[in-house]
PDB file as gemmi writes it, atoms N, CA and C in Angstrom:
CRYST1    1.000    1.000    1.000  90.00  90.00  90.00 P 1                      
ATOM      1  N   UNK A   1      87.136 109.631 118.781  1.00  0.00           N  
ATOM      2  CA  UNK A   1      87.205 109.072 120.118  1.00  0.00           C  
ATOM      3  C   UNK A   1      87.865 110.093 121.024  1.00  0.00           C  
ATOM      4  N   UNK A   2      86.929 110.646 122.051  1.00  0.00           N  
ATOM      5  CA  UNK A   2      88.054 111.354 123.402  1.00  0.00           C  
ATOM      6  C   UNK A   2      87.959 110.705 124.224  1.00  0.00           C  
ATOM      7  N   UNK A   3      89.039 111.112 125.105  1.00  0.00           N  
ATOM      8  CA  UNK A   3      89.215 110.874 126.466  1.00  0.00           C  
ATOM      9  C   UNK A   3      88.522 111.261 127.684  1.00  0.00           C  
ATOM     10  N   UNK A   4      87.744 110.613 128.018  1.00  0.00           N  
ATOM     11  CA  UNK A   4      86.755 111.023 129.163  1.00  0.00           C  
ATOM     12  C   UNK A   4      87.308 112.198 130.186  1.00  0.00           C  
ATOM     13  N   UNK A   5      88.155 111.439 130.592  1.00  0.00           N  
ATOM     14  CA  UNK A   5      89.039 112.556 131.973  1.00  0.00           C  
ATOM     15  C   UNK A   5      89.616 113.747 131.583  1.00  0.00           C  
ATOM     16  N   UNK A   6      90.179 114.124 130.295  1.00  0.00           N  
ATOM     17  CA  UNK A   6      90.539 115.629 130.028  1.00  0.00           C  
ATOM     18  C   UNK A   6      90.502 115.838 128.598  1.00  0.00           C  
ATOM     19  N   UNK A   7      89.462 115.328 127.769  1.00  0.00           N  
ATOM     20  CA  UNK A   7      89.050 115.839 126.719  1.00  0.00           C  
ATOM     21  C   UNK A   7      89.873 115.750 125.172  1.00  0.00           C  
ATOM     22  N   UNK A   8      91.173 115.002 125.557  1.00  0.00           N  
ATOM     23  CA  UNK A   8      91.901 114.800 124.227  1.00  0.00           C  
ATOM     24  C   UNK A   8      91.879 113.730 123.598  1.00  0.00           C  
ATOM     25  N   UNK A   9      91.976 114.659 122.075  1.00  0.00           N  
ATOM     26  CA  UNK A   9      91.500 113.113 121.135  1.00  0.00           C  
ATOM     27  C   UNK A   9      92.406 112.040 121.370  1.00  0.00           C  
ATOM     28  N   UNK A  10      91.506 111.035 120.988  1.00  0.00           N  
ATOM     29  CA  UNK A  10      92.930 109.657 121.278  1.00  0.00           C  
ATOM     30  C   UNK A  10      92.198 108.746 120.303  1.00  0.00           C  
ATOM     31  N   UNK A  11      93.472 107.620 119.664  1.00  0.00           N  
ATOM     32  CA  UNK A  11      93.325 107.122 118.607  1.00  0.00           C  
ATOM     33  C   UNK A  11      93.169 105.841 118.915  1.00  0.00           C  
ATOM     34  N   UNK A  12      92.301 104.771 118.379  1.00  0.00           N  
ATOM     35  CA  UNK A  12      92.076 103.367 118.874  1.00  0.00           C  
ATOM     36  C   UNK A  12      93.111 102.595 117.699  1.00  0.00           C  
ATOM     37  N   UNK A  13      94.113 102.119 117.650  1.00  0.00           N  
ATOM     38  CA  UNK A  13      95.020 101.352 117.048  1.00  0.00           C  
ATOM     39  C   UNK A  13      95.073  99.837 117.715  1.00  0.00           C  
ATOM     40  N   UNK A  14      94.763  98.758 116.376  1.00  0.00           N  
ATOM     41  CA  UNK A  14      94.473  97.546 116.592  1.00  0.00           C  
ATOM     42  C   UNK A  14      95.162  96.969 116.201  1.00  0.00           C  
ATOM     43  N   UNK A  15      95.852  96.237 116.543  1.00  0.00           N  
ATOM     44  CA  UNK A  15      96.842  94.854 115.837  1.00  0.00           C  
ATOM     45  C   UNK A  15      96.493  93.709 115.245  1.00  0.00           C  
ATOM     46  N   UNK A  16      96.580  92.873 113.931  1.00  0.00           N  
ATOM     47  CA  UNK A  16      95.860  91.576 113.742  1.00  0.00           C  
ATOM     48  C   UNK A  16      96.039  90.384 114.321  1.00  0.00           C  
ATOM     49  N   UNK A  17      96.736  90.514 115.996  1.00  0.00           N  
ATOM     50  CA  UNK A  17      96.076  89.921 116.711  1.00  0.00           C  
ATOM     51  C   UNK A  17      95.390  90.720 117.540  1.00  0.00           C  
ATOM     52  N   UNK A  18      94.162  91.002 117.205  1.00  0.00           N  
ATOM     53  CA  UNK A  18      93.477  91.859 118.259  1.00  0.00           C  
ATOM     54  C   UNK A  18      93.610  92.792 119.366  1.00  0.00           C  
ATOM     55  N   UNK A  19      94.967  92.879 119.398  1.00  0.00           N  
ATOM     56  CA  UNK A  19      95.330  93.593 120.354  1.00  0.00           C  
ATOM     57  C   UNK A  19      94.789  95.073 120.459  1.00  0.00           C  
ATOM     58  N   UNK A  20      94.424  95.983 121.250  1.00  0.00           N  
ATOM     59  CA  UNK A  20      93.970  97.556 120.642  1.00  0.00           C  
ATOM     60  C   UNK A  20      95.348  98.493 121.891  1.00  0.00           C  
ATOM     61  N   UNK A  21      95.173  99.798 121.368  1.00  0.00           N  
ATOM     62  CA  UNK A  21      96.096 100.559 122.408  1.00  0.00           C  
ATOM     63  C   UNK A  21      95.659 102.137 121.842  1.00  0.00           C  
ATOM     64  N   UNK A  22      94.991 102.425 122.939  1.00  0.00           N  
ATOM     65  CA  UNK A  22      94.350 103.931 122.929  1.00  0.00           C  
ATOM     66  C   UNK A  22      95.917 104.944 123.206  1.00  0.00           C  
ATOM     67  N   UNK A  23      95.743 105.602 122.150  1.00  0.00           N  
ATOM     68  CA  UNK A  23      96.631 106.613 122.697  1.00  0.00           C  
ATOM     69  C   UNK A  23      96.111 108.129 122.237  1.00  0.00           C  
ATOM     70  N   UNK A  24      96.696 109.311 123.128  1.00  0.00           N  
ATOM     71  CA  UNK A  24      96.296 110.010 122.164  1.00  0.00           C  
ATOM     72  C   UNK A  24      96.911 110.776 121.238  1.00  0.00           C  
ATOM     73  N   UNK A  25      96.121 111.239 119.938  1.00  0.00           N  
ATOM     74  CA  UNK A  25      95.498 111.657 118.494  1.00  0.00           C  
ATOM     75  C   UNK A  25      97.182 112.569 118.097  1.00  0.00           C  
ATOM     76  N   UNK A  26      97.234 113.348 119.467  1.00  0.00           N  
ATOM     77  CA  UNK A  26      98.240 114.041 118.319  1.00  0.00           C  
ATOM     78  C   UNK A  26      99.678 113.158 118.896  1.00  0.00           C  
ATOM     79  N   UNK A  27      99.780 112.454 119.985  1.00  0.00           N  
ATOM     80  CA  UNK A  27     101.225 111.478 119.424  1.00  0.00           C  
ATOM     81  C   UNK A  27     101.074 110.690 118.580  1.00  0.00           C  
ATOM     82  N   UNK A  28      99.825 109.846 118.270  1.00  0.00           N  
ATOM     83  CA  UNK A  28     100.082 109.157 117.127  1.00  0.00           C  
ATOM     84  C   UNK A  28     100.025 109.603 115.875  1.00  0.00           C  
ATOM     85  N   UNK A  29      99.783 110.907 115.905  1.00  0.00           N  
ATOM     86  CA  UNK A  29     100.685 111.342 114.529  1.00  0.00           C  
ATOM     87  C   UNK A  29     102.039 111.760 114.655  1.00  0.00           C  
ATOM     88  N   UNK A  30     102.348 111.757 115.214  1.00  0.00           N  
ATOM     89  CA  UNK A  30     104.093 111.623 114.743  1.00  0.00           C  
ATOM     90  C   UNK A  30     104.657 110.620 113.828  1.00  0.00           C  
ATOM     91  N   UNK A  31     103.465 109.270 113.354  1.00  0.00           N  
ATOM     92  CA  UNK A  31     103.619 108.937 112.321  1.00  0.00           C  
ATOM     93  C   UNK A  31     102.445 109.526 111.369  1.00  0.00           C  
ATOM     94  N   UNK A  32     104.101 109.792 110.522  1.00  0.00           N  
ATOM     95  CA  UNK A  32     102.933 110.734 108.934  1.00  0.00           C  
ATOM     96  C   UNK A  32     101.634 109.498 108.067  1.00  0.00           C  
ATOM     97  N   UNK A  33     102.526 108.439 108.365  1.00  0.00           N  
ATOM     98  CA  UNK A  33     101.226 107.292 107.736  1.00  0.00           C  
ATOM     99  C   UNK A  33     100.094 107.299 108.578  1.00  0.00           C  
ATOM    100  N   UNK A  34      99.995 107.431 109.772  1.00  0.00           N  
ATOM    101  CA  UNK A  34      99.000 107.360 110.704  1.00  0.00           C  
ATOM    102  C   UNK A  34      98.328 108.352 110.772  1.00  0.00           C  
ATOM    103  N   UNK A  35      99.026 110.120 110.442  1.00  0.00           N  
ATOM    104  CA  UNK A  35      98.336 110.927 110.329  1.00  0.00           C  
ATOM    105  C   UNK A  35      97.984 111.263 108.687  1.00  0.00           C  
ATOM    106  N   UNK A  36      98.072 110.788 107.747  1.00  0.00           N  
ATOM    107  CA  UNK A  36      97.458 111.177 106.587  1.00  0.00           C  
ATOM    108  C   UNK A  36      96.209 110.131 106.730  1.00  0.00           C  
ATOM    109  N   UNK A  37      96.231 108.772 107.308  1.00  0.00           N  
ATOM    110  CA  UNK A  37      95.155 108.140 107.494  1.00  0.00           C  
ATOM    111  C   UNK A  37      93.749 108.704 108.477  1.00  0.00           C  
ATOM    112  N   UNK A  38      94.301 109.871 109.132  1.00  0.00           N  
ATOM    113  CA  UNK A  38      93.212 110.265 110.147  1.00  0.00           C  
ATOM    114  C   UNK A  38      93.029 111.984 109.407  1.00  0.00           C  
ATOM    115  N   UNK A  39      93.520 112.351 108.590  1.00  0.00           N  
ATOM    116  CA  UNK A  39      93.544 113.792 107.954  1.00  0.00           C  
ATOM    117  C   UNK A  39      92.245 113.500 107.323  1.00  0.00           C  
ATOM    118  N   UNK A  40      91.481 114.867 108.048  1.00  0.00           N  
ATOM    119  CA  UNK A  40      89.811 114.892 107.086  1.00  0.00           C  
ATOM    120  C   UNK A  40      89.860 115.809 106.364  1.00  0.00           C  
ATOM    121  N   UNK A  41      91.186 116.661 105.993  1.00  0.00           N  
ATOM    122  CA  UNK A  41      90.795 117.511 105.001  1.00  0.00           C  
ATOM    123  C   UNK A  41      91.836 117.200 103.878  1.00  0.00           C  
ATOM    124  N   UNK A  42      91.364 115.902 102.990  1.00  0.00           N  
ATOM    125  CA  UNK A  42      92.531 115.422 102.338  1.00  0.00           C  
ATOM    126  C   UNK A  42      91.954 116.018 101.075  1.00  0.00           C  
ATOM    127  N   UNK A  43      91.383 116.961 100.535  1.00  0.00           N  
ATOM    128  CA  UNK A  43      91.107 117.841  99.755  1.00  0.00           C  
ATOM    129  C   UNK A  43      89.916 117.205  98.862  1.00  0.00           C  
ATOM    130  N   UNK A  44      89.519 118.419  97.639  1.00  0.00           N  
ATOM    131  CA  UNK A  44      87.991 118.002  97.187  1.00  0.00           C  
ATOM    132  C   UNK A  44      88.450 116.878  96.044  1.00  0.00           C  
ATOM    133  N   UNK A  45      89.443 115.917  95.757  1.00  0.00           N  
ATOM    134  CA  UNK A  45      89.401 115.306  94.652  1.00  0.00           C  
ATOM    135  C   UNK A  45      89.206 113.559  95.748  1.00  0.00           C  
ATOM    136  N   UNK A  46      89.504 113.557  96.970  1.00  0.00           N  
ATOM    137  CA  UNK A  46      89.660 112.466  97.127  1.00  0.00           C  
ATOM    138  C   UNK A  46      88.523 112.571  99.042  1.00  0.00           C  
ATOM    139  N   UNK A  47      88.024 111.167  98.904  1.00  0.00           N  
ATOM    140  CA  UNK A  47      87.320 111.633 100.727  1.00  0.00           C  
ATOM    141  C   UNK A  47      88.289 111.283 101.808  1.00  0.00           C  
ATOM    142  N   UNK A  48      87.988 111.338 102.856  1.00  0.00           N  
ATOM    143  CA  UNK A  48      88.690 111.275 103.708  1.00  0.00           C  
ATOM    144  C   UNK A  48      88.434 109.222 104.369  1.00  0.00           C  
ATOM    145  N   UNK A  49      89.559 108.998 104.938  1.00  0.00           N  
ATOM    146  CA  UNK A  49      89.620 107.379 105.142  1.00  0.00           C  
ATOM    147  C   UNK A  49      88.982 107.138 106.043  1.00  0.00           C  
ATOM    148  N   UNK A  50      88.217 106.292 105.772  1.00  0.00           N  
ATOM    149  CA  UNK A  50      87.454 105.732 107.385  1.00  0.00           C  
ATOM    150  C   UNK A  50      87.871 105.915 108.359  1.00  0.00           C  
ATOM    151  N   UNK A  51      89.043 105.770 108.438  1.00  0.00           N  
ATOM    152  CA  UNK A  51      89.706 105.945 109.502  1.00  0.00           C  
ATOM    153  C   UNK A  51      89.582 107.454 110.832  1.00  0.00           C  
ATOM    154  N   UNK A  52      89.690 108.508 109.412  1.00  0.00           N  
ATOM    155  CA  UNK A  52      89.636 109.925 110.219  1.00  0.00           C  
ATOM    156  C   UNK A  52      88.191 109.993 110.550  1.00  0.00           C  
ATOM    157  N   UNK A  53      87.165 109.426 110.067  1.00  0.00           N  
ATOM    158  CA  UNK A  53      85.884 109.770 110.799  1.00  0.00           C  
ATOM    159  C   UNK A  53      85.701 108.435 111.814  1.00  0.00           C  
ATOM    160  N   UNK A  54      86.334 107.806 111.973  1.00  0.00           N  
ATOM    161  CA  UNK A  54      86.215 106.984 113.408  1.00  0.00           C  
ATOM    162  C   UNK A  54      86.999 107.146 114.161  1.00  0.00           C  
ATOM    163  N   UNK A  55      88.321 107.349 113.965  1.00  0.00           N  
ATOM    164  CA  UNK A  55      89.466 107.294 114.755  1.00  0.00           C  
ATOM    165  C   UNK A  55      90.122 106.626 115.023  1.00  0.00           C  
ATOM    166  N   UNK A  56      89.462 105.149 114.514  1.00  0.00           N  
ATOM    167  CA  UNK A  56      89.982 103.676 114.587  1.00  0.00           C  
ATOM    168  C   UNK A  56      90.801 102.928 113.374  1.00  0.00           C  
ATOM    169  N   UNK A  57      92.397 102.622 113.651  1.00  0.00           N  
ATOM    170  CA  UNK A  57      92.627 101.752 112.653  1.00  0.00           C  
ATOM    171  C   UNK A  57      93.568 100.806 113.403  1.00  0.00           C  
ATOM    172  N   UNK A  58      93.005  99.485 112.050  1.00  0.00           N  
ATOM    173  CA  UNK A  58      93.731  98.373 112.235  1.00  0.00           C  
ATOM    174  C   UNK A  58      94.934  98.244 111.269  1.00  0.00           C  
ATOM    175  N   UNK A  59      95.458  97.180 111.410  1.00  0.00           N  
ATOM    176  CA  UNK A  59      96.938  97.018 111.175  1.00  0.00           C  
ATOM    177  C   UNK A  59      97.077  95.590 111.067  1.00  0.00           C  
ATOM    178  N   UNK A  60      96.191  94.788 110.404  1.00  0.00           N  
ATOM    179  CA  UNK A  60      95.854  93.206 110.175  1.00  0.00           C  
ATOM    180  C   UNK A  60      97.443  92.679 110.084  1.00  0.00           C  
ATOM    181  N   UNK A  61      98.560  93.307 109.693  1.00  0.00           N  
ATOM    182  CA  UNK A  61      99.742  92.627 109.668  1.00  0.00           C  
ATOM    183  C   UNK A  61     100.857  92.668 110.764  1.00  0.00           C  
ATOM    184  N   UNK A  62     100.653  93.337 111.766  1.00  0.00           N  
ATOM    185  CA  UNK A  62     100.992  94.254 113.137  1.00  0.00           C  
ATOM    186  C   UNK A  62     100.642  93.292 113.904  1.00  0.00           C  
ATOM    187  N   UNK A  63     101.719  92.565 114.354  1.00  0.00           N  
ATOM    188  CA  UNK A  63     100.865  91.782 115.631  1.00  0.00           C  
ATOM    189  C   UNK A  63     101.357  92.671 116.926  1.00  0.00           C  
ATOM    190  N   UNK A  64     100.460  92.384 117.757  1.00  0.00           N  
ATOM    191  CA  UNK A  64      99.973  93.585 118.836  1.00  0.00           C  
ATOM    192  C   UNK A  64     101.685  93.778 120.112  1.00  0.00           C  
ATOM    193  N   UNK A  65     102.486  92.830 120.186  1.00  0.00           N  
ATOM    194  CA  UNK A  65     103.791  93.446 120.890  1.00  0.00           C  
ATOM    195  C   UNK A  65     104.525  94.057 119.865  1.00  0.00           C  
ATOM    196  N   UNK A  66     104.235  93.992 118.709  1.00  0.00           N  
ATOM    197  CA  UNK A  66     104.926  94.294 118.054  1.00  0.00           C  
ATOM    198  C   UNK A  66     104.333  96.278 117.781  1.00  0.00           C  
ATOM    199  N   UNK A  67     103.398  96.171 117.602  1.00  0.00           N  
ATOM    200  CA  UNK A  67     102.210  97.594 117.838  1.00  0.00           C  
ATOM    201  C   UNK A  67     102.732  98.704 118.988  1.00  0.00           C  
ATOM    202  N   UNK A  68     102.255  97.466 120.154  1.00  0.00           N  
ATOM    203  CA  UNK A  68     102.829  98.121 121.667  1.00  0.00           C  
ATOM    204  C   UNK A  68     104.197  98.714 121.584  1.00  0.00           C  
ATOM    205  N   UNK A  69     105.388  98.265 121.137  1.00  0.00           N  
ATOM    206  CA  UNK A  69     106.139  99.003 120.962  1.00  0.00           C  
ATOM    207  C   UNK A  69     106.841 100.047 119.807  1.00  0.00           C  
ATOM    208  N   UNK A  70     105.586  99.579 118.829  1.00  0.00           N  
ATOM    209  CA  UNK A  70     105.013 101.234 118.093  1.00  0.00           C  
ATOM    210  C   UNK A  70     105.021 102.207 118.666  1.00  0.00           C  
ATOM    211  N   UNK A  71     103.657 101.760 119.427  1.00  0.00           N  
ATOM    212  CA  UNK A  71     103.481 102.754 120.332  1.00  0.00           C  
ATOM    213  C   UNK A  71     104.175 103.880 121.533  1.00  0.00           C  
ATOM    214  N   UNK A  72     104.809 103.080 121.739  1.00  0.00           N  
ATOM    215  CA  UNK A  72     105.901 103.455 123.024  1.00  0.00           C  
ATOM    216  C   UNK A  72     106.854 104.473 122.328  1.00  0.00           C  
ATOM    217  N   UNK A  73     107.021 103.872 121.090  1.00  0.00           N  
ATOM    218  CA  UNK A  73     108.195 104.913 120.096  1.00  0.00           C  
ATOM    219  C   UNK A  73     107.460 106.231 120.072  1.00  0.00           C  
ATOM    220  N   UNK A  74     106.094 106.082 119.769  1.00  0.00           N  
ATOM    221  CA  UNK A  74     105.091 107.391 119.233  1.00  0.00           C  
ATOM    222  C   UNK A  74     105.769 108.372 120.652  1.00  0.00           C  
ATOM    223  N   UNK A  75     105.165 107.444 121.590  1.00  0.00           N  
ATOM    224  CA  UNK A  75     105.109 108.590 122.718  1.00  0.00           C  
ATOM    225  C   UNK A  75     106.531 108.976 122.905  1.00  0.00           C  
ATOM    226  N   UNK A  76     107.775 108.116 122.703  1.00  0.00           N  
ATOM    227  CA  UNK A  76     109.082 108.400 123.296  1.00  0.00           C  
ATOM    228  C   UNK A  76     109.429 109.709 121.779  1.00  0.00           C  
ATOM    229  N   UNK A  77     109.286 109.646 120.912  1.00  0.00           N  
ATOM    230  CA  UNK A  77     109.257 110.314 120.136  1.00  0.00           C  
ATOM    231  C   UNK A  77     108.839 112.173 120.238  1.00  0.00           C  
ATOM    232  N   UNK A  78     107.531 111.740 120.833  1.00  0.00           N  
ATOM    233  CA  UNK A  78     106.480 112.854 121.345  1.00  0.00           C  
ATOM    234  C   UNK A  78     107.365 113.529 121.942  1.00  0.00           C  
ATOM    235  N   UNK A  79     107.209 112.790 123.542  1.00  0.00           N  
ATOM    236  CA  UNK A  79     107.963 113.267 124.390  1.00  0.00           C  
ATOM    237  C   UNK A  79     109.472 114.113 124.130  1.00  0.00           C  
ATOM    238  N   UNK A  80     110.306 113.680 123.564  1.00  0.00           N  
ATOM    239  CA  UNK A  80     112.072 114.172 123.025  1.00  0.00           C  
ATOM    240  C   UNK A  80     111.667 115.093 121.816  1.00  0.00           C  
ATOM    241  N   UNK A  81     110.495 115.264 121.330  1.00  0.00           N  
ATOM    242  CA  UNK A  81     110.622 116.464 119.742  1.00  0.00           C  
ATOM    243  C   UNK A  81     111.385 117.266 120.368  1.00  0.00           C  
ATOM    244  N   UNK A  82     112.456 117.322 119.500  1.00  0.00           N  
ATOM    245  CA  UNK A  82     112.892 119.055 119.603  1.00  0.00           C  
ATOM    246  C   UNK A  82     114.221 118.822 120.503  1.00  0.00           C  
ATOM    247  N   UNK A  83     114.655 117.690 121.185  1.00  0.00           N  
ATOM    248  CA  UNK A  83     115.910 118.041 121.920  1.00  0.00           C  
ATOM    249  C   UNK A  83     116.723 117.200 120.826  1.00  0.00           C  
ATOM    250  N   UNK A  84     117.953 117.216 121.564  1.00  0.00           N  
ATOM    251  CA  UNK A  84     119.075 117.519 120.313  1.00  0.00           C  
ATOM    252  C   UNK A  84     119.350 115.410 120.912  1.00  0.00           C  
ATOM    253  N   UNK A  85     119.870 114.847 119.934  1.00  0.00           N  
ATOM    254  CA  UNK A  85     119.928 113.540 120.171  1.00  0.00           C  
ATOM    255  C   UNK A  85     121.259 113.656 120.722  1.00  0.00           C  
ATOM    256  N   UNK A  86     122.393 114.222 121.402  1.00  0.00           N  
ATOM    257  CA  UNK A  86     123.483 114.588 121.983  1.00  0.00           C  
ATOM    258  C   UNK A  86     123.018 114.184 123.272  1.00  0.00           C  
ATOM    259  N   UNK A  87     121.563 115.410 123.733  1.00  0.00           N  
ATOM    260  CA  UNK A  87     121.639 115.350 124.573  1.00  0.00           C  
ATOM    261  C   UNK A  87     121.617 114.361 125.509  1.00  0.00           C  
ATOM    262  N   UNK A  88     122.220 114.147 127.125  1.00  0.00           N  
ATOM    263  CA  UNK A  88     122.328 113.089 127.940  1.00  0.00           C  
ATOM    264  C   UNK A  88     121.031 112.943 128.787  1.00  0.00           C  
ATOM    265  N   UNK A  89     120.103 113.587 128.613  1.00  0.00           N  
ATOM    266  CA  UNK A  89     118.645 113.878 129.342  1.00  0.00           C  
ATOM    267  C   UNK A  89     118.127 112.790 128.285  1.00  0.00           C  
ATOM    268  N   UNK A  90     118.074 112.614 127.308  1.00  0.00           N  
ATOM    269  CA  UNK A  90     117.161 111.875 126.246  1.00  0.00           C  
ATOM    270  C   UNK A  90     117.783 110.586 126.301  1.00  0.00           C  
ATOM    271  N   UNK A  91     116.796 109.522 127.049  1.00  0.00           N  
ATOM    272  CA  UNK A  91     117.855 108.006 127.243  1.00  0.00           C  
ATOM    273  C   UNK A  91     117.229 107.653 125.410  1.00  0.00           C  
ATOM    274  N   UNK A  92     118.001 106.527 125.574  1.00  0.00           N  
ATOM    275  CA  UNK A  92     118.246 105.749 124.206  1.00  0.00           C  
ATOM    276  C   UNK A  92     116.960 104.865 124.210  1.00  0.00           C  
ATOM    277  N   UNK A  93     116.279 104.494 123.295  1.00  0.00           N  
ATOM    278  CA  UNK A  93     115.058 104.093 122.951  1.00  0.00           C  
ATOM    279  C   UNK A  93     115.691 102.309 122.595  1.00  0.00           C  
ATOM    280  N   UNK A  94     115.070 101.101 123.599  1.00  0.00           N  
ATOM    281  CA  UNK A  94     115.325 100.233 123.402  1.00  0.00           C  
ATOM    282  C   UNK A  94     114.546  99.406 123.129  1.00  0.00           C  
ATOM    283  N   UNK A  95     114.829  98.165 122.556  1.00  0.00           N  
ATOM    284  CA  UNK A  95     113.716  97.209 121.922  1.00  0.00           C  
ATOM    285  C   UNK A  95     114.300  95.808 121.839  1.00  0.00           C  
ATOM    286  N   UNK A  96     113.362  94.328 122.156  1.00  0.00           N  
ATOM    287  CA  UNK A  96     114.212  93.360 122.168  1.00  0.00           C  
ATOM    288  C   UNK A  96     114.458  92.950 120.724  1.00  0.00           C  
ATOM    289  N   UNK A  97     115.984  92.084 120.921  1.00  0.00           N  
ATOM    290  CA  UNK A  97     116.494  91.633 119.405  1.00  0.00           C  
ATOM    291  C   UNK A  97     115.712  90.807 118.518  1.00  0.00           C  
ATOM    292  N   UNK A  98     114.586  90.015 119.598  1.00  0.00           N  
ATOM    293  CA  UNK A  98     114.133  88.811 118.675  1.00  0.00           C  
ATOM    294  C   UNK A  98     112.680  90.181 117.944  1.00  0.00           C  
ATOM    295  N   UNK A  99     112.297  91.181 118.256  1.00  0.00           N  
ATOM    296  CA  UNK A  99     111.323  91.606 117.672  1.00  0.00           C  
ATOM    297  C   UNK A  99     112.085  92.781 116.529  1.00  0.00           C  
ATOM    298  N   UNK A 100     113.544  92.850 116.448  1.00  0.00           N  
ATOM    299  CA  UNK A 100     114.109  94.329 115.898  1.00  0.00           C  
ATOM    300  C   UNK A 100     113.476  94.036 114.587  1.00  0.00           C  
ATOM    301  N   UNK A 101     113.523  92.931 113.485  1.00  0.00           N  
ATOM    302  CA  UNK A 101     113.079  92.932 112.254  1.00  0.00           C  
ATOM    303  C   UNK A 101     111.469  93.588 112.097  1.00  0.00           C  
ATOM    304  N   UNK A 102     110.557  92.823 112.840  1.00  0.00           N  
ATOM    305  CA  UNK A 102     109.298  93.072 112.848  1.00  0.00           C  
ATOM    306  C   UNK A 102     109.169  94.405 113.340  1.00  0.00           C  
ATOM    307  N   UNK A 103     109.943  94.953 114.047  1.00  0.00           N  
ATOM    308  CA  UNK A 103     109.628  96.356 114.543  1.00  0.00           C  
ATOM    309  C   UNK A 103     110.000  97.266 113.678  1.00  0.00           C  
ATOM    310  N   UNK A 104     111.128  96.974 113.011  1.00  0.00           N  
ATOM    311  CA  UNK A 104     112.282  97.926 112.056  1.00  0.00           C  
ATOM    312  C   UNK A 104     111.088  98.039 110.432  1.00  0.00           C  
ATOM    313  N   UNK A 105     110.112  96.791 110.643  1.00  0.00           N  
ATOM    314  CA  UNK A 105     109.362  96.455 109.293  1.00  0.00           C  
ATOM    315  C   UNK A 105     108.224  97.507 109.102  1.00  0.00           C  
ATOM    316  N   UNK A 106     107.360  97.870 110.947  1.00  0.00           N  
ATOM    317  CA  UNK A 106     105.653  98.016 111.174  1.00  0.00           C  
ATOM    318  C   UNK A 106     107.039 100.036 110.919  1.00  0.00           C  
ATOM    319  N   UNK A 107     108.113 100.020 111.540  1.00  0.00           N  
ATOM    320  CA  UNK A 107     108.703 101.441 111.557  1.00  0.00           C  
ATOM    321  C   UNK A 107     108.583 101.974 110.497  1.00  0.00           C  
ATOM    322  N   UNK A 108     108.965 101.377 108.981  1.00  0.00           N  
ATOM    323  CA  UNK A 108     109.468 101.716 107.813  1.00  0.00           C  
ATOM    324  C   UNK A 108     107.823 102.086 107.303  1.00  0.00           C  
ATOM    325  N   UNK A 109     107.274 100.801 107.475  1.00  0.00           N  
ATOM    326  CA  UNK A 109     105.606 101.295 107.225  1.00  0.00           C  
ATOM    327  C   UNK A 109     104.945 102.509 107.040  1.00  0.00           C  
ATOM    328  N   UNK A 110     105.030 102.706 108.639  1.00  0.00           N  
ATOM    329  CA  UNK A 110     104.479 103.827 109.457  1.00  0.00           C  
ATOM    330  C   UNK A 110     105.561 105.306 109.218  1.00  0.00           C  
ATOM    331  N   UNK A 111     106.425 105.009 108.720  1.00  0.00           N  
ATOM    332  CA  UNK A 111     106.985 106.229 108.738  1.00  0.00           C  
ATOM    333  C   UNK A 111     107.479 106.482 109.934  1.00  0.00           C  
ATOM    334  N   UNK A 112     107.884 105.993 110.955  1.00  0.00           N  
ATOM    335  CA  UNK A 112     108.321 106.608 112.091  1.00  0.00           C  
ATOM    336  C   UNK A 112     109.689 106.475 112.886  1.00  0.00           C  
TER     337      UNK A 112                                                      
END                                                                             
């Protein structure tokens, strides 16, 4: 899947409530589960997951606010690689209390 307007891959991620959230390809690998699921060169003993030749995956146990602020991590993640967590430029990444379990759960998952 690209992006019409400037050509970068972007990943269709679905929640099992239907929810979807295009982002793109290389923030959502900043999770390693998300990117070994889209890796097409997972070598000659095994093929590559549906996933990497569509670009599309679901997450049947992910319900979709819970996804969305997957997501938000991917990019807040993206965005801060590489600065020092000291720093006062990098605000603090927040999330509400009633979702921290379910979020702390789809995190551990995903690797992220």
């Amino acid at each position: 899947m690209t992006n019409s307007h400037n050509a970068l891959p972007t990943v269709k991620l679905t929640s099992g409530d239907g929810f979807t959230f295009i982002i793109a390809k290389q923030v959502a690998e900043n999770s390693p589960t998300i990117k070994n699921m889209l890796d097409l060169s997972r070598g000659a003993d095994t093929a590559a997951f549906t996933e990497a030749l569509t670009n599309e995956i679901s997450f049947p146990e992910i319900k979709g606010k819970v996804l969305e602020r997957v997501c938000q991590y991917l990019v807040y993640k993206h965005r801060y690689a590489g600065a020092d967590a000291s720093d006062a430029s990098v605000p603090e990444f927040r999330f509400d209390l009633e979702l921290a379990l379910e979020v702390l759960m789809a995190a551990d998952y995903l690797d992220c």
